[in-house]
PDB file with SEQRES, HELIX, SHEET and CRYST1 records, atoms N, CA, C and O in Angstrom:
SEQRES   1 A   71  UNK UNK UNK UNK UNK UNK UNK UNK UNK UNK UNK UNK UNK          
SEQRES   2 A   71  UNK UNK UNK UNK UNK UNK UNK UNK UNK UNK UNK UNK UNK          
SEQRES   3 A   71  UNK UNK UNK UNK UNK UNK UNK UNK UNK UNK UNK UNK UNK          
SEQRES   4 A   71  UNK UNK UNK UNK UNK UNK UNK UNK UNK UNK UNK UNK UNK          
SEQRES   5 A   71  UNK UNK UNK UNK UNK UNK UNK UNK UNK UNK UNK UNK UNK          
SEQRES   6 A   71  UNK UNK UNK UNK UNK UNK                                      
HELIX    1 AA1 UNK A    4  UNK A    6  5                                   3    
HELIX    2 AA2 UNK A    9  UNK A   11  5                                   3    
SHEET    1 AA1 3 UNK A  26  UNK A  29  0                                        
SHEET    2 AA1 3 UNK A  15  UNK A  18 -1                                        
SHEET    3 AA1 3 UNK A  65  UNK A  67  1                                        
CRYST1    1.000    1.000    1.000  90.00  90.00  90.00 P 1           1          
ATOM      1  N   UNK A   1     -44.153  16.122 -17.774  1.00  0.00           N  
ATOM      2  CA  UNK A   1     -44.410  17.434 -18.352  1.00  0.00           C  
ATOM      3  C   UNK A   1     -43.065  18.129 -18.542  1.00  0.00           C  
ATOM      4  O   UNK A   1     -42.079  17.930 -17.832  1.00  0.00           O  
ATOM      5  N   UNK A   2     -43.126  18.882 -19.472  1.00  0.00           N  
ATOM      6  CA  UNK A   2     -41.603  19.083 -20.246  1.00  0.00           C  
ATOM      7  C   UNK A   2     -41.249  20.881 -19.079  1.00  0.00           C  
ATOM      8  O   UNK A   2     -42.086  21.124 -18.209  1.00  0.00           O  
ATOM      9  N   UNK A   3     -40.531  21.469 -19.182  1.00  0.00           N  
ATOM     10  CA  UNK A   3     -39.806  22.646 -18.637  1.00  0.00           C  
ATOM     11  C   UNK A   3     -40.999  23.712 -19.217  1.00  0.00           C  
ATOM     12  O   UNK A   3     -41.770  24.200 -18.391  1.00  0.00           O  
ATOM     13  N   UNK A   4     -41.127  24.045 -20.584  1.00  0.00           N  
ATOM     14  CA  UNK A   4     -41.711  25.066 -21.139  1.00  0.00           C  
ATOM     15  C   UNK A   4     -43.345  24.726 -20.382  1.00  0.00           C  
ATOM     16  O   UNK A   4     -43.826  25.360 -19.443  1.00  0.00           O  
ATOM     17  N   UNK A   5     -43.799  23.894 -20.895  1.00  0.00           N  
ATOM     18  CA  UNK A   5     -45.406  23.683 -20.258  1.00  0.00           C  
ATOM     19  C   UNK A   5     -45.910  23.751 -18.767  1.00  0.00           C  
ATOM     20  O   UNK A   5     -47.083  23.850 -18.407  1.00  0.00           O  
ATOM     21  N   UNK A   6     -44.616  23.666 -17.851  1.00  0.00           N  
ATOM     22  CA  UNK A   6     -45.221  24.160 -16.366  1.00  0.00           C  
ATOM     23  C   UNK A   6     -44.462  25.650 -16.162  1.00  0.00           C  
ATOM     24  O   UNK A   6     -44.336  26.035 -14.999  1.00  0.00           O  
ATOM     25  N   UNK A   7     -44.252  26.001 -16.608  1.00  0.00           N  
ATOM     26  CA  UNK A   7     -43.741  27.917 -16.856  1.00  0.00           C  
ATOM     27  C   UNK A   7     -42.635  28.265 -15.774  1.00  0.00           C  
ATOM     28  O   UNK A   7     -41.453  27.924 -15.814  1.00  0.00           O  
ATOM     29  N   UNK A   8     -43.547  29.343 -14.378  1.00  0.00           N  
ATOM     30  CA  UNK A   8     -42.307  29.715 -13.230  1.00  0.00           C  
ATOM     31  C   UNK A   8     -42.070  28.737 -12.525  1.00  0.00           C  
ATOM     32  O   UNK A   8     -40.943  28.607 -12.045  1.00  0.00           O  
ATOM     33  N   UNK A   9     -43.354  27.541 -12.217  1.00  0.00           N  
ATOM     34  CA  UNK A   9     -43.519  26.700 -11.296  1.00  0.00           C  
ATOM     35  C   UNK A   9     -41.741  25.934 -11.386  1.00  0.00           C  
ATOM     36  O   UNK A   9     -40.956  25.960 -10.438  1.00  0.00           O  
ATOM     37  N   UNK A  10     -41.518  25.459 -12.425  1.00  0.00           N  
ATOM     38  CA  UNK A  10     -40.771  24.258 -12.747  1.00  0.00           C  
ATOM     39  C   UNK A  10     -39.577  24.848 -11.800  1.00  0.00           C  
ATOM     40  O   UNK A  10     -38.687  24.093 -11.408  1.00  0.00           O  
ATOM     41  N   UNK A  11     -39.602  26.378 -11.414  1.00  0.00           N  
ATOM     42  CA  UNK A  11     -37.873  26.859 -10.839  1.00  0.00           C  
ATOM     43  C   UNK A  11     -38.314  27.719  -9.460  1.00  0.00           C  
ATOM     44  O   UNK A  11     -37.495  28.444  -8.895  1.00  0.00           O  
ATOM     45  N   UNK A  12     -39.729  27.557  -8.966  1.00  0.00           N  
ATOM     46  CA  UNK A  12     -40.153  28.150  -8.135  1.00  0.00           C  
ATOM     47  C   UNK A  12     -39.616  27.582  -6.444  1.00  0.00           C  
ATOM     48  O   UNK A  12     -39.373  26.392  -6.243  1.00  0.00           O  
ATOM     49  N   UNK A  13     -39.511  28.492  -5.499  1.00  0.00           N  
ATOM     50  CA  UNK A  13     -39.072  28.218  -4.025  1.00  0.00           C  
ATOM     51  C   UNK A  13     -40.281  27.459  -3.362  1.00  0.00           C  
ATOM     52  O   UNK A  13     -40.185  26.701  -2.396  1.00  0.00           O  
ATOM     53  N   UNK A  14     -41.748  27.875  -4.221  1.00  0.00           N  
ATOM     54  CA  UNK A  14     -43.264  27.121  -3.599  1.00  0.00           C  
ATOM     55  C   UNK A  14     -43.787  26.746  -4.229  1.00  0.00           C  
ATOM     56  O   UNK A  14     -44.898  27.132  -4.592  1.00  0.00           O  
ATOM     57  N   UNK A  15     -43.041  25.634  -4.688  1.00  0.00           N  
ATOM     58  CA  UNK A  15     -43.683  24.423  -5.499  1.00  0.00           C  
ATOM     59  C   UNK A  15     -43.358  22.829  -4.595  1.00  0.00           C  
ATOM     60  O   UNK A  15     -42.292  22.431  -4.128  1.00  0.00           O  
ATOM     61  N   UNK A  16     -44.478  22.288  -4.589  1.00  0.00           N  
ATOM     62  CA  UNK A  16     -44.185  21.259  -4.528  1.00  0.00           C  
ATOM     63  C   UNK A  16     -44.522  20.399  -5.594  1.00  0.00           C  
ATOM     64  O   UNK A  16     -45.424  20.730  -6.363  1.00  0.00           O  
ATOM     65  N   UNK A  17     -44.044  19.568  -5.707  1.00  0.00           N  
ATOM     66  CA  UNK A  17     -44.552  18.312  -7.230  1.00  0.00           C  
ATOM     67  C   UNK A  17     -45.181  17.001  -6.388  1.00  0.00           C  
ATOM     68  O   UNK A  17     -44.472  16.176  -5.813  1.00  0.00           O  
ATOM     69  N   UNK A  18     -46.270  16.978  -6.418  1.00  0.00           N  
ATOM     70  CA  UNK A  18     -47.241  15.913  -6.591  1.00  0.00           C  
ATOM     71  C   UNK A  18     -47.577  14.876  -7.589  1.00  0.00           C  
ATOM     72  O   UNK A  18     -48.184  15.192  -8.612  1.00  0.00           O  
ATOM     73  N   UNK A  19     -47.125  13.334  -7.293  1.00  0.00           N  
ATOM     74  CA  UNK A  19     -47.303  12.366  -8.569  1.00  0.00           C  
ATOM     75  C   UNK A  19     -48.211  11.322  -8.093  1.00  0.00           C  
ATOM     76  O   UNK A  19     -47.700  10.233  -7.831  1.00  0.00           O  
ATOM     77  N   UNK A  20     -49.606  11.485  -7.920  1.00  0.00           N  
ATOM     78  CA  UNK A  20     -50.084  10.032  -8.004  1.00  0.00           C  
ATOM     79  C   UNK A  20     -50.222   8.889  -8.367  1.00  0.00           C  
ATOM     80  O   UNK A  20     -49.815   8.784  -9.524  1.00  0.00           O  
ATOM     81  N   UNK A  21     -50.729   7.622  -7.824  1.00  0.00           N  
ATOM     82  CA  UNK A  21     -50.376   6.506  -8.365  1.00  0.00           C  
ATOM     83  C   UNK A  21     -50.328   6.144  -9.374  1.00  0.00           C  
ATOM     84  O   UNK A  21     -49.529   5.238  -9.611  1.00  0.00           O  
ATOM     85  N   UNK A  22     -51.144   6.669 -10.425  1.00  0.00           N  
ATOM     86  CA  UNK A  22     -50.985   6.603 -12.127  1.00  0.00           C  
ATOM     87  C   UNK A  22     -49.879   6.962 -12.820  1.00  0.00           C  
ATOM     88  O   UNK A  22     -49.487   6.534 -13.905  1.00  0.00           O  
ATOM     89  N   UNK A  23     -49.365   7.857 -12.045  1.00  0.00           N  
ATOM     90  CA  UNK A  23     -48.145   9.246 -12.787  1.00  0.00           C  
ATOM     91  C   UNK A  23     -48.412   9.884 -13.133  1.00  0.00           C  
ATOM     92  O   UNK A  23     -47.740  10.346 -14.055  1.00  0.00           O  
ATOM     93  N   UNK A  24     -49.840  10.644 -12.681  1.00  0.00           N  
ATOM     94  CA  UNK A  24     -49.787  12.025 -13.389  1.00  0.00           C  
ATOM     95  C   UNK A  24     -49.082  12.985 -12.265  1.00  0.00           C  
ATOM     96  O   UNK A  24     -48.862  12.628 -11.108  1.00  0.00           O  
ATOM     97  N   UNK A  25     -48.756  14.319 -12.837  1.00  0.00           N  
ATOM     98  CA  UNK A  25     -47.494  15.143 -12.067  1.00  0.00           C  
ATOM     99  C   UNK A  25     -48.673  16.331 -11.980  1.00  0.00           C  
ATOM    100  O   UNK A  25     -49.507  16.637 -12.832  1.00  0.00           O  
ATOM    101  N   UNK A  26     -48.483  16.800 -10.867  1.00  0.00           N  
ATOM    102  CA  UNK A  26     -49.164  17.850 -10.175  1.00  0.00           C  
ATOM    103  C   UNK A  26     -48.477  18.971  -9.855  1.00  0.00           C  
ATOM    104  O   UNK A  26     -47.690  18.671  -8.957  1.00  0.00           O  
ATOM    105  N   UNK A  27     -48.373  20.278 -10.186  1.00  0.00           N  
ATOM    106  CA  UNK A  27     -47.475  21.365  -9.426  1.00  0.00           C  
ATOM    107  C   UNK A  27     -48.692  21.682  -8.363  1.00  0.00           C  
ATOM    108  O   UNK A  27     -49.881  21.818  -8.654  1.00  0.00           O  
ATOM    109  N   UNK A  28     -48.103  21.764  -7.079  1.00  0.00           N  
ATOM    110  CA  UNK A  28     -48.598  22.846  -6.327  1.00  0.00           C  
ATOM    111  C   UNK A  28     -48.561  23.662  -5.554  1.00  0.00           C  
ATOM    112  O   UNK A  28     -48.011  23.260  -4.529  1.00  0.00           O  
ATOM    113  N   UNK A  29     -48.944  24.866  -5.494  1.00  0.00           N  
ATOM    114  CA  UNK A  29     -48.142  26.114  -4.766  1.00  0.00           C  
ATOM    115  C   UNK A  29     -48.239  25.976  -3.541  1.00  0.00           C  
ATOM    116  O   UNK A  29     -49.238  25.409  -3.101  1.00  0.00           O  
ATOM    117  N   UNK A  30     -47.274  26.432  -2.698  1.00  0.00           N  
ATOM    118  CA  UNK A  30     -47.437  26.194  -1.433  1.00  0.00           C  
ATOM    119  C   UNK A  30     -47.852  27.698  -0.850  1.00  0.00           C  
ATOM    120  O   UNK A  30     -48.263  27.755   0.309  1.00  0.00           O  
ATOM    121  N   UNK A  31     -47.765  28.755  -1.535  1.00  0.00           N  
ATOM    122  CA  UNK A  31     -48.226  30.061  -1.160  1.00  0.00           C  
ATOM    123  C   UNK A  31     -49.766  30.677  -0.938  1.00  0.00           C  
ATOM    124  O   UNK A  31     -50.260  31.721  -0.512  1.00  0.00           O  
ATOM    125  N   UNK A  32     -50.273  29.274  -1.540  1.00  0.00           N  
ATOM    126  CA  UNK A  32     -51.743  29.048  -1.355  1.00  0.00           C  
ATOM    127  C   UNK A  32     -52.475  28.683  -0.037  1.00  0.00           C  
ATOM    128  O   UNK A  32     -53.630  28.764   0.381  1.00  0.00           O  
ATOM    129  N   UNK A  33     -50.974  28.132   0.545  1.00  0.00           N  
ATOM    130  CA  UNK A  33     -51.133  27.861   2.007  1.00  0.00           C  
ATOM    131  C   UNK A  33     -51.394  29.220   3.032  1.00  0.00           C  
ATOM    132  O   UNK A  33     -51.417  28.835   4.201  1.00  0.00           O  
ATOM    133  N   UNK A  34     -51.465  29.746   2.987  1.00  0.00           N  
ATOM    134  CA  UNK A  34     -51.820  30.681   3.778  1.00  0.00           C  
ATOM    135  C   UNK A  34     -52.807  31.048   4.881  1.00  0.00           C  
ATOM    136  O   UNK A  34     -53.851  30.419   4.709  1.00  0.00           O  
ATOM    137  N   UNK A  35     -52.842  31.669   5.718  1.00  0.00           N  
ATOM    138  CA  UNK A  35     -53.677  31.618   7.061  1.00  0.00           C  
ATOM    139  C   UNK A  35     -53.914  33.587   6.954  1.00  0.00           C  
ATOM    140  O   UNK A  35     -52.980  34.364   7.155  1.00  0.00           O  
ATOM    141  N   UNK A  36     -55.007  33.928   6.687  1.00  0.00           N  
ATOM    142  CA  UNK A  36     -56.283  33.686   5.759  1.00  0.00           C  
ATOM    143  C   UNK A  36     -55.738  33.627   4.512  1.00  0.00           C  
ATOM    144  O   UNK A  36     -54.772  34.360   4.302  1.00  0.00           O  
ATOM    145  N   UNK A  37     -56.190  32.824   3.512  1.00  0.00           N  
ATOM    146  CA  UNK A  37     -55.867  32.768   1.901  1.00  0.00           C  
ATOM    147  C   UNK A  37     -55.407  33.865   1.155  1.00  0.00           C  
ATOM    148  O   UNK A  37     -55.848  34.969   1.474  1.00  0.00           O  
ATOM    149  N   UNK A  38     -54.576  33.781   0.184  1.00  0.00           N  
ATOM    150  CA  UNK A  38     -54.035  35.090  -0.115  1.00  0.00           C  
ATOM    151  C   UNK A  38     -55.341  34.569  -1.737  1.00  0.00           C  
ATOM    152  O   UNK A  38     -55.183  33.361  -1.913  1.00  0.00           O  
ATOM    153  N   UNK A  39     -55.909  34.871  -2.287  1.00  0.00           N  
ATOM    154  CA  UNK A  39     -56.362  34.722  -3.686  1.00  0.00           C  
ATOM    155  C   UNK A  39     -55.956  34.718  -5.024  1.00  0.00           C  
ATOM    156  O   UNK A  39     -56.360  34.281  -6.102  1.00  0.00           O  
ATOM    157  N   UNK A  40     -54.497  35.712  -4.331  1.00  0.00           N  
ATOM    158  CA  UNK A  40     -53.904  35.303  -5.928  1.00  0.00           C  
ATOM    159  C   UNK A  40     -53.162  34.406  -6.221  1.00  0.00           C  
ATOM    160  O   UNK A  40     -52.647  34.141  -7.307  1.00  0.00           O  
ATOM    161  N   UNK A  41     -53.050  33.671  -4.784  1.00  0.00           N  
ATOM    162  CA  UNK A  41     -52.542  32.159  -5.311  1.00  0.00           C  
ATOM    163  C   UNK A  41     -53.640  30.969  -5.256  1.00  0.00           C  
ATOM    164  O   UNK A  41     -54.593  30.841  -4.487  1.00  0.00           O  
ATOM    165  N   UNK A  42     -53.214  30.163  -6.287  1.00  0.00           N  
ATOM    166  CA  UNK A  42     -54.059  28.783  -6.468  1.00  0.00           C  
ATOM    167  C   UNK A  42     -53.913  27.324  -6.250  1.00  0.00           C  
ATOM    168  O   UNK A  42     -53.821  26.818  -7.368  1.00  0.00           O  
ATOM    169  N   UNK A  43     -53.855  26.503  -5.425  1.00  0.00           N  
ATOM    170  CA  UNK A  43     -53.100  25.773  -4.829  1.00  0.00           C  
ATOM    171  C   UNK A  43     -52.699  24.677  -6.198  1.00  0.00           C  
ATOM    172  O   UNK A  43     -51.605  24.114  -6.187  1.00  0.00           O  
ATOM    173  N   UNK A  44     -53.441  24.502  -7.064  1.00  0.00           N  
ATOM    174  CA  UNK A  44     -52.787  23.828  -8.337  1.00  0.00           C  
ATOM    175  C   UNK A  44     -53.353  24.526  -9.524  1.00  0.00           C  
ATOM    176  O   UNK A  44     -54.465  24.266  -9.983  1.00  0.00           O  
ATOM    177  N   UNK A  45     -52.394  25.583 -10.087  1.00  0.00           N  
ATOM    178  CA  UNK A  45     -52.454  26.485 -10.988  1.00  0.00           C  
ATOM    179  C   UNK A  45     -52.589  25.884 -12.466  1.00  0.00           C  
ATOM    180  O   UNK A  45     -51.902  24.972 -12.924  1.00  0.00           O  
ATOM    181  N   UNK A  46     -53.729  26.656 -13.193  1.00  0.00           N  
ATOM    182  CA  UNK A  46     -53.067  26.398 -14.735  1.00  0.00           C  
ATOM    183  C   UNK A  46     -52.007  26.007 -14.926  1.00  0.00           C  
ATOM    184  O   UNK A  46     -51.289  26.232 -13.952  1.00  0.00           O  
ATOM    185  N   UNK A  47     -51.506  25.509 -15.722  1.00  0.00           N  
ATOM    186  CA  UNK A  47     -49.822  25.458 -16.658  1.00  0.00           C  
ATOM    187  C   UNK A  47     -50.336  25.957 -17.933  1.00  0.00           C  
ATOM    188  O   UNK A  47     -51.421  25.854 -18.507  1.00  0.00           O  
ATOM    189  N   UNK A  48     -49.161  26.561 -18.216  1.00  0.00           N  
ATOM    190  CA  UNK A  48     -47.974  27.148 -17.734  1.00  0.00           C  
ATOM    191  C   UNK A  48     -48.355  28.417 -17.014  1.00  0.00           C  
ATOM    192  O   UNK A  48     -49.195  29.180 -17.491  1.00  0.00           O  
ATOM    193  N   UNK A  49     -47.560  28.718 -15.519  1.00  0.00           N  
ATOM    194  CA  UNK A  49     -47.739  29.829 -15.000  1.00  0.00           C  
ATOM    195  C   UNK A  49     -46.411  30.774 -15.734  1.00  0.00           C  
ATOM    196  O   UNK A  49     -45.232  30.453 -15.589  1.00  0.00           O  
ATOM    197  N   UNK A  50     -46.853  31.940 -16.507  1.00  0.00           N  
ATOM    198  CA  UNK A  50     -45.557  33.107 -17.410  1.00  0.00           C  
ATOM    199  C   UNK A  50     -46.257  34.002 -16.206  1.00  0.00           C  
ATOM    200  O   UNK A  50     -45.477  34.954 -16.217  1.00  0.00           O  
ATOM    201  N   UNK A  51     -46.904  34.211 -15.515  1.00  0.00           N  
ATOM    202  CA  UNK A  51     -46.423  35.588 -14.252  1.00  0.00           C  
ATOM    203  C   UNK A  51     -46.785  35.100 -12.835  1.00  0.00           C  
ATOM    204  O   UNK A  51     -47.872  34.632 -12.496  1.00  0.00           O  
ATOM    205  N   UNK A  52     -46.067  35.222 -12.325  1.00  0.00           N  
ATOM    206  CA  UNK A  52     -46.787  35.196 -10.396  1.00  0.00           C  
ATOM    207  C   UNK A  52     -46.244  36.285  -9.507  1.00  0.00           C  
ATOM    208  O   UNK A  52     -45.081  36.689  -9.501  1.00  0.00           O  
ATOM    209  N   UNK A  53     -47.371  36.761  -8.661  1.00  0.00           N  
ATOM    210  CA  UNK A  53     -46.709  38.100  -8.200  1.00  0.00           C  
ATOM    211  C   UNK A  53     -46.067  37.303  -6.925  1.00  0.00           C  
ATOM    212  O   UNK A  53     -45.984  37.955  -5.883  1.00  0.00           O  
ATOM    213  N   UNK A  54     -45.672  36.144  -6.916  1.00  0.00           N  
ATOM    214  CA  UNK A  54     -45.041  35.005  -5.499  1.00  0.00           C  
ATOM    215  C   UNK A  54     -43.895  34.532  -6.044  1.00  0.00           C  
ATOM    216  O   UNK A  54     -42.944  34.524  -5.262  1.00  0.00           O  
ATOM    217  N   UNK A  55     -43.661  34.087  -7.271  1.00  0.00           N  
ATOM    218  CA  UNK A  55     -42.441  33.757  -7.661  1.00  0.00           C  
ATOM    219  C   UNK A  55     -41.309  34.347  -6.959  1.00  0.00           C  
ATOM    220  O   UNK A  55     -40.859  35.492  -6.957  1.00  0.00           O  
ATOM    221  N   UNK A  56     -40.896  33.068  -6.251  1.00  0.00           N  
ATOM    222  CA  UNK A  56     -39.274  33.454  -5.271  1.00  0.00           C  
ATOM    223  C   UNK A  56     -38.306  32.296  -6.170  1.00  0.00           C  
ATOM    224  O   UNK A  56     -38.379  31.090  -5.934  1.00  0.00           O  
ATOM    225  N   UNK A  57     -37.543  32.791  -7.062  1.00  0.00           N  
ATOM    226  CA  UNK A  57     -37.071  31.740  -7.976  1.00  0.00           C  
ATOM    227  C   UNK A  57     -35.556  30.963  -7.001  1.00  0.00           C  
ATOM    228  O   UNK A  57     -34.520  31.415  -6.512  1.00  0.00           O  
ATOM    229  N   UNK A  58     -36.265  29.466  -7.120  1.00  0.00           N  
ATOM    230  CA  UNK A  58     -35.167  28.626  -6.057  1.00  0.00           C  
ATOM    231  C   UNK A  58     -33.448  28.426  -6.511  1.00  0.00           C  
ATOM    232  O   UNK A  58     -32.917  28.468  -7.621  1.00  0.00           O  
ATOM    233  N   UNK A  59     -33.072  28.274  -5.615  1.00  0.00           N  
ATOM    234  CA  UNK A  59     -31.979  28.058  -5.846  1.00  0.00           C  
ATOM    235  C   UNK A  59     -31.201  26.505  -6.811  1.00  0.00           C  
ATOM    236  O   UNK A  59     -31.398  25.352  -6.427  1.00  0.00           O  
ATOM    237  N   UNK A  60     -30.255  26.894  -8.189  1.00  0.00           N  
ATOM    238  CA  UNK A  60     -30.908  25.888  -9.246  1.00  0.00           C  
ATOM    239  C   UNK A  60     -30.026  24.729  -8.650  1.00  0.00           C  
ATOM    240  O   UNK A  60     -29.686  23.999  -9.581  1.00  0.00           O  
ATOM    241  N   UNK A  61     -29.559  24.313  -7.517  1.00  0.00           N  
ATOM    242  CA  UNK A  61     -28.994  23.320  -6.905  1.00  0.00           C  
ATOM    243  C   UNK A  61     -29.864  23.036  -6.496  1.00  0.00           C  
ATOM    244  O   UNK A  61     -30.271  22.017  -7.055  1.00  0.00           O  
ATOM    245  N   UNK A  62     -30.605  23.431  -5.611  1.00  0.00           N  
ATOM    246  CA  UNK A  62     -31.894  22.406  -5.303  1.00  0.00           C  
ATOM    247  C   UNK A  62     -33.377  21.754  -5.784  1.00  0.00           C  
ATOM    248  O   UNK A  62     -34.130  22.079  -6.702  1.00  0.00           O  
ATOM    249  N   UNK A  63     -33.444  20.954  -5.017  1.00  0.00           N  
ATOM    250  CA  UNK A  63     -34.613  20.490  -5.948  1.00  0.00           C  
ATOM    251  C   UNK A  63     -36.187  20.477  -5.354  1.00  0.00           C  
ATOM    252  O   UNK A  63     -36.408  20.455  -4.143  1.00  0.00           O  
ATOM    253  N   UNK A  64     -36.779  20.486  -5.918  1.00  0.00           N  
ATOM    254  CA  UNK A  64     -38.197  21.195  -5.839  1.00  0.00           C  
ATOM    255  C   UNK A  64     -38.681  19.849  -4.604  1.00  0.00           C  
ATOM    256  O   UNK A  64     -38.144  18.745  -4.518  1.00  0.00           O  
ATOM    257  N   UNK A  65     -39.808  20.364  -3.776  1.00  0.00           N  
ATOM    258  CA  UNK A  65     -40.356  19.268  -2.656  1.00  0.00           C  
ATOM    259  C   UNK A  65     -41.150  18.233  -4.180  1.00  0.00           C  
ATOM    260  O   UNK A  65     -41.762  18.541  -5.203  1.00  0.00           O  
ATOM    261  N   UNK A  66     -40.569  16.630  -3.389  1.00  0.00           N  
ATOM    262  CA  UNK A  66     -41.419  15.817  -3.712  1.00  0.00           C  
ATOM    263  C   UNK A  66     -42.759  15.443  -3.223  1.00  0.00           C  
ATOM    264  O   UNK A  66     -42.679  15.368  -1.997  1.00  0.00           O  
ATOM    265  N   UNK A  67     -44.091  15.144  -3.669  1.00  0.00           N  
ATOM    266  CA  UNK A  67     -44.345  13.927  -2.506  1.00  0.00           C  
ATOM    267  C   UNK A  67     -45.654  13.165  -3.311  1.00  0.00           C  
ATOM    268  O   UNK A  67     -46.370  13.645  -4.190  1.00  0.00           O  
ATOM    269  N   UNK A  68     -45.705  11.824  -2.701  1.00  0.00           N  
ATOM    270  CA  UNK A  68     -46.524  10.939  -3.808  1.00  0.00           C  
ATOM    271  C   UNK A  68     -47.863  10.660  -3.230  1.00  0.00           C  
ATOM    272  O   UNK A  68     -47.969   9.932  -2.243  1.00  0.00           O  
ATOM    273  N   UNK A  69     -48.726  11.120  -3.713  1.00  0.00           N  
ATOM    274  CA  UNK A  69     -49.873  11.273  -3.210  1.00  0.00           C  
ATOM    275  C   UNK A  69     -50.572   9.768  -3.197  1.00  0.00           C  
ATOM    276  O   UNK A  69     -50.831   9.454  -4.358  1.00  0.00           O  
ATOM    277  N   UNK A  70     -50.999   8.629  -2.152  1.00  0.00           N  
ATOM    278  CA  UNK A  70     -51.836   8.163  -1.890  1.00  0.00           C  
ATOM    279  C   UNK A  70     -52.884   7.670  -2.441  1.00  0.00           C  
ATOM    280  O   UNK A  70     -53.071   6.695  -3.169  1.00  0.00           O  
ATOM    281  N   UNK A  71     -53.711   8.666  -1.894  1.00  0.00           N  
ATOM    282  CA  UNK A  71     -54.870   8.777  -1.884  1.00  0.00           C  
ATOM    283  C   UNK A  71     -56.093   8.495  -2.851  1.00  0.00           C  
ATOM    284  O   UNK A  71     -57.241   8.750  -2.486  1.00  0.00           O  
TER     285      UNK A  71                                                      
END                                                                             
């Protein structure tokens, strides 16, 4: 998935990227994690996300959490 089509996610501090065994690519928020749920986050959002009231934009040296889903 290209830069424009996953929106804030692609530069976000709570994203992780999820690729299952096929290759499809998953964003998902980690702000969804929450203890009780916050609602305005979604643990795998539409694309492209253009607003989040969570967007903590990461630092552009680093790189977003990987991890390859299994399952």
């Amino acid at each position: 998935m290209t830069v424009p089509a996953v929106g804030l996610c692609e530069t976000c501090t709570w994203v992780r990227v999820v690729t299952n065994r096929r290759g499809s690519v998953f964003y998902r928020c980690l702000r969804a994690d929450t203890d009780p749920p916050d609602p305005r986050f979604v643990r795998y959002p539409p694309l492209p996300v253009l607003q989040c009231p969570g967007y903590d934009r990461r630092d552009p040296l680093a790189e977003p959490e990987r991890d390859r889903d299994e399952g």
